[in-house]
C-alpha positions as CSV (number, residue, x, y, z in Angstrom):
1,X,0.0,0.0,0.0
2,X,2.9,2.6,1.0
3,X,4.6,1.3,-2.5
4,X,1.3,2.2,-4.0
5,X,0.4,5.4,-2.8
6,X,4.2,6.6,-3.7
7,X,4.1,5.7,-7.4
8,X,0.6,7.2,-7.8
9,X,1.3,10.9,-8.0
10,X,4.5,9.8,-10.5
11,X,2.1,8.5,-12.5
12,X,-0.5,11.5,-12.7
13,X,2.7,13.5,-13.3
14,X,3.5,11.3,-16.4
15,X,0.3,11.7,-17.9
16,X,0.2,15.4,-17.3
17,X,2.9,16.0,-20.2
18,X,3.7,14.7,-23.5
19,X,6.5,15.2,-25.5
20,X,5.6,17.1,-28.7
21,X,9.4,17.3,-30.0
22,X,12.8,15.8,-29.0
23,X,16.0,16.1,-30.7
24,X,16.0,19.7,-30.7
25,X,18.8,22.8,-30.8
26,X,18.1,25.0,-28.0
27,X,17.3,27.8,-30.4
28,X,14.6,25.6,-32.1
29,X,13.3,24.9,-28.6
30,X,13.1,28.2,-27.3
31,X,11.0,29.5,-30.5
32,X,8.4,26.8,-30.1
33,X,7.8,27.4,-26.6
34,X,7.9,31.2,-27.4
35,X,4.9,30.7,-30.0
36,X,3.0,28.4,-27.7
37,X,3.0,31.0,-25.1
38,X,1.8,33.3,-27.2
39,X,-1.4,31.0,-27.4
40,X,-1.7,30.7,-24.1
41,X,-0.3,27.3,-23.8
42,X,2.9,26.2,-21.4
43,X,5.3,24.4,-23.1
44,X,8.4,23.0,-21.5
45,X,11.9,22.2,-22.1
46,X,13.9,19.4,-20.8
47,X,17.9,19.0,-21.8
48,X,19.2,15.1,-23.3
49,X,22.4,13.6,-22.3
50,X,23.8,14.3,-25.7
51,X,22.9,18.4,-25.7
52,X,19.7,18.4,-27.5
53,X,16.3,19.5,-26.3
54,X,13.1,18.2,-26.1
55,X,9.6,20.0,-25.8
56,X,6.6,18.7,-24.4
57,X,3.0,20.3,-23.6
58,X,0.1,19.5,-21.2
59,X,-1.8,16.2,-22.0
60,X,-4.8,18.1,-23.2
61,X,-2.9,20.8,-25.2
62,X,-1.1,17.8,-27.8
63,X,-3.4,18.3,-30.6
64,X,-3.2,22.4,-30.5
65,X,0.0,22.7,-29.9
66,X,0.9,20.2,-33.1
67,X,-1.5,22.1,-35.1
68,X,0.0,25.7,-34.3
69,X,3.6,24.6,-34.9
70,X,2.4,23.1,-38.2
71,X,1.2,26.4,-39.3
72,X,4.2,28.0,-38.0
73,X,6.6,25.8,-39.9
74,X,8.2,25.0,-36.3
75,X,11.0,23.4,-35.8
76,X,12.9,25.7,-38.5
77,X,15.5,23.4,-40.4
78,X,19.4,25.0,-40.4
79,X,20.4,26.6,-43.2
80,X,23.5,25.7,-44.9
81,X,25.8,28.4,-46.0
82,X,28.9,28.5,-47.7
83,X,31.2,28.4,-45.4
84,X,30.5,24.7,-44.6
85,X,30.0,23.8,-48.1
86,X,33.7,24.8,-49.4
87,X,35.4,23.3,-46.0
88,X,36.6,20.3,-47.2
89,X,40.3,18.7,-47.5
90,X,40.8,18.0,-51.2
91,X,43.1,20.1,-53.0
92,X,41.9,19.4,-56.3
93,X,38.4,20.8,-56.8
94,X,35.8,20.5,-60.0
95,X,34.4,23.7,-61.6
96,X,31.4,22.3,-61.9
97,X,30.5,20.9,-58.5
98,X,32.2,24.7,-57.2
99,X,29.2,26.3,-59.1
100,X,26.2,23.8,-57.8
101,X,27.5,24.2,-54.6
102,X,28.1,28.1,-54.7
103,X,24.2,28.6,-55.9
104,X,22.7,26.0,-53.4
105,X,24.4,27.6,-50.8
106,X,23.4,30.8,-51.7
107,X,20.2,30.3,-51.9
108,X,20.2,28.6,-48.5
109,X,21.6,32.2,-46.9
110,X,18.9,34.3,-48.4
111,X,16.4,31.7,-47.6
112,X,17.9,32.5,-43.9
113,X,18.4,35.7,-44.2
114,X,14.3,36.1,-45.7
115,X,13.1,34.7,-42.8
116,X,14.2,37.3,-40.5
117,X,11.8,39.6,-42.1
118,X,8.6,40.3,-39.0
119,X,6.1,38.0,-39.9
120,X,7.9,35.3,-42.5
121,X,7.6,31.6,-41.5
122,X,9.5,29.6,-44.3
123,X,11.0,31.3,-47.4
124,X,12.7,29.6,-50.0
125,X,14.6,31.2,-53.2
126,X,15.4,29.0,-56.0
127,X,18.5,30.9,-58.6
128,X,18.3,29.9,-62.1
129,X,22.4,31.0,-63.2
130,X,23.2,29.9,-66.8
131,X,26.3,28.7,-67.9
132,X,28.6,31.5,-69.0
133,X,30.3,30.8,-72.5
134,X,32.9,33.0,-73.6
135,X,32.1,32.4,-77.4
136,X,28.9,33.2,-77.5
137,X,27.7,36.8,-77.9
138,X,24.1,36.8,-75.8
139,X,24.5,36.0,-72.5
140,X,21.2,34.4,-70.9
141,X,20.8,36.9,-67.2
142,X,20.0,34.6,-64.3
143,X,16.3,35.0,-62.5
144,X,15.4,33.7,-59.4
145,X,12.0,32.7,-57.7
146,X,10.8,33.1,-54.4
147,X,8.2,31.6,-52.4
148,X,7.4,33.7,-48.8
149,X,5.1,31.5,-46.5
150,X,3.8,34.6,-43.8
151,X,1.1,35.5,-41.3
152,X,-1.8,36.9,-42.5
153,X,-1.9,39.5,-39.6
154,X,1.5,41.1,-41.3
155,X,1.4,42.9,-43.9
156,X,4.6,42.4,-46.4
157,X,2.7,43.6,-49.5
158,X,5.1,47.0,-49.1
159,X,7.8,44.7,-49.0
160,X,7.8,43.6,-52.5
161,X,10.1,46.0,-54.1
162,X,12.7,46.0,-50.9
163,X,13.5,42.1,-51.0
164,X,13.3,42.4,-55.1
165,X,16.3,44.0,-54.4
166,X,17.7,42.6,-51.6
167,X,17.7,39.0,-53.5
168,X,18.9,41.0,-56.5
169,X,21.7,42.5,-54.7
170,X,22.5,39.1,-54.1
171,X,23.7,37.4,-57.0
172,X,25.8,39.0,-60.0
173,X,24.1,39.6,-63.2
174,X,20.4,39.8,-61.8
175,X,18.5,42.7,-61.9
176,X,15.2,43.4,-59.7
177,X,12.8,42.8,-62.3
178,X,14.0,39.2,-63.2
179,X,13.1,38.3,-59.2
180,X,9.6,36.3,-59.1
181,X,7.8,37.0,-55.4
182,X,5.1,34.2,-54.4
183,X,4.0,35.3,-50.6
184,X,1.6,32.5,-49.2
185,X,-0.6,34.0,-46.5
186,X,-1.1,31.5,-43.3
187,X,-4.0,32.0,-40.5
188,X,-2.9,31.4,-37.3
189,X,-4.7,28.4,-35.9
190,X,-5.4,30.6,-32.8
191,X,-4.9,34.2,-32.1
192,X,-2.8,35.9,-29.7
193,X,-4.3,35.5,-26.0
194,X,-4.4,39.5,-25.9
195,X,-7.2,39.0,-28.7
196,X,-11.2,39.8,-28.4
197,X,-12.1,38.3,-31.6
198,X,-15.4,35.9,-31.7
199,X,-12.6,33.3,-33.2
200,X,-10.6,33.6,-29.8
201,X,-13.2,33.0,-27.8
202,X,-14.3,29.9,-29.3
203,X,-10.9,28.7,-29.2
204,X,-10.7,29.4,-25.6
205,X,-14.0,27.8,-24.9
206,X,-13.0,24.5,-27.0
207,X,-10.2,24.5,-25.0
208,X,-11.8,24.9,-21.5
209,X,-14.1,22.5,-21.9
210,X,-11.5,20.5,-23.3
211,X,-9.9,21.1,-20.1
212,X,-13.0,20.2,-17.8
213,X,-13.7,17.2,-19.1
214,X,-9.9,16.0,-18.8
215,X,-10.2,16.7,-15.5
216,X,-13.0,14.8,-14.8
217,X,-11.8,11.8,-16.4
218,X,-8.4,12.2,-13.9
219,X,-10.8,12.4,-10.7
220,X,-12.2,9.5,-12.1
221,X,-9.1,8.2,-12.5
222,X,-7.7,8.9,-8.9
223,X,-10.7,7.5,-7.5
224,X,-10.6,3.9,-9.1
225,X,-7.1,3.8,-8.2
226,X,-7.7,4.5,-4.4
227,X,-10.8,1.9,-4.4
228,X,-7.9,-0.6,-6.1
229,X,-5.8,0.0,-3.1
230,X,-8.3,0.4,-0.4
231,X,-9.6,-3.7,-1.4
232,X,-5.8,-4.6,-1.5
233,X,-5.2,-3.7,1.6
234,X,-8.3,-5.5,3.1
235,X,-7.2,-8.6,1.2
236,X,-4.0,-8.4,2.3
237,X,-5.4,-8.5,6.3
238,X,-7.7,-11.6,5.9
239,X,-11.4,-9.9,5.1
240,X,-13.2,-11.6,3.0
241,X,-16.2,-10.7,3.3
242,X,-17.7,-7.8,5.5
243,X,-20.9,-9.5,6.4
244,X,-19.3,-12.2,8.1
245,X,-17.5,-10.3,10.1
246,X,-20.3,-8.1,10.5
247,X,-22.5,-10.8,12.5
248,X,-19.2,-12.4,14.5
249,X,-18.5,-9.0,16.4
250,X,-22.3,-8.8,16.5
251,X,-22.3,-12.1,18.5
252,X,-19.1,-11.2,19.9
253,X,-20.4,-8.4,21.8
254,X,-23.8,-9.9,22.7
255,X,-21.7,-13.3,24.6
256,X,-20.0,-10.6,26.5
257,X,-23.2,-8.7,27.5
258,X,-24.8,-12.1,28.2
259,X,-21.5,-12.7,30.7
260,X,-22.1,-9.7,32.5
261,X,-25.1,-9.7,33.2
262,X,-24.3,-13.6,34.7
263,X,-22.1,-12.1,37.0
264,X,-24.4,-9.7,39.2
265,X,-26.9,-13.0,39.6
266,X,-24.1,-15.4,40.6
267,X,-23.2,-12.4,42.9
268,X,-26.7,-12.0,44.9
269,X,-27.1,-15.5,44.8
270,X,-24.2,-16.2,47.0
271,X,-24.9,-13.2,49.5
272,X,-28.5,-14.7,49.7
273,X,-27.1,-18.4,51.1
């Protein structure tokens, strides 16, 4: 029983949080527990033997939270750049894989550098760079495309022109108008807590009664488990049945009244001879 009643509020704490990501870089970690926060949801952190982080979330808060770090494109993936690309030992390198890996990396630092931007969630730039041939008289310029998945509550229609020329400024030969802008407005699953939209407070009643009804079920819970232990324990001392027992210290009690009341007669019986 003392065994029992120790691992029982272990295992409430266990099913109180689930892990929602593992394998994380702090940075990744800290960003999805910033944006869960800002849906009113408690996310925690917990640090692995081997310096990565995992995230978990309230029992009851699972499917939201893996719905709003969908929509937020959370974890972000690293970026390569081009630093790591070109660190290698060989001496003897190959024009041609130079040039693939000089454009993909590249476009990997101005996909990181585009999602700085307030409001950007994943941005991806794809460089179309034609072979340069000295014989030939018309050069082909390069063009690039770009895809900007953002929150619909920022506003990066201004920004067109600006990262134009930003991704222009970016890579020799191309000019602002060869730069193809696709922005991809997202809905946040839920809005901010500081919200009074009609939205909001649907999502926060979903989520109380959500809430309410989890806690019922762990009441529940904690009560079946205490009615487990309570008929182990009378198991364990020999009761088998309470009726039974019922009617022996019934019978127990009315020999002993019968006993005393023996007594006092014995008692005037012997004064009286």
């Amino acid at each position: 029983m003392r065994r029992a009643l120790i691992l029982l509020p272990l295992l409430f704490l266990v099913g109180c949080k689930a892990s929602l990501f593992e394998g994380l870089e702090e940075d990744q970690a800290n960003q999805i527990i910033a944006v869960l926060s800002q849906h009113g949801i408690e996310g925690a952190k917990e640090r692995n033997a081997d310096k990565t982080w995992n995230v978990s979330v309230g029992g009851d808060d699972v499917v939201t939270a893996t719905e709003i770090t969908r929509e937020y494109a959370l974890p972000h993936g690293n970026h390569a750049n081009l630093g790591e690309l070109f660190a290698r030992q060989g001496l003897i390198s190959n024009p041609d894989e130079d040039r693939v890996r000089y454009v993909y990396g590249l476009t990997q630092e101005l996909s990181e550098t585009l999602e700085k931007i307030d409001g950007v969630l994943v941005a991806r730039v794809h460089i179309v760079q034609p072979e340069r041939d000295p014989l030939m008289r018309q050069v082909t310029p390069p063009s690039a495309s770009v895809m900007l998945r953002y929150r619909s509550d920022y506003n990066l229609e201004y920004m067109r022109d600006k990262i134009r020329g930003l991704v222009a400024g970016s890579v020799e030969g191309l000019t602002p108008d060869h730069v193809y802008l696709t922005f991809i407005p997202v809905t946040p699953v839920a809005a901010p807590a500081n919200a009074k939209s009609d939205v909001d407070m649907r999502f926060i009643t979903a989520a109380g009664e959500s809430h309410h009804n989890a806690t019922l079920a762990l009441i529940a819970a904690t009560v079946m488990a205490l009615l487990l232990i309570i008929s182990a324990w009378v198991w364990d001392s020999g009761i088998r049945s309470f009726a039974p027992t019922f009617f022996r210290r019934r019978q127990l009690k009315n020999a002993q009244k019968a006993r005393s009341d023996e007594t006092p007669a014995a008692s005037d019986q012997g004064d009286a001879s």
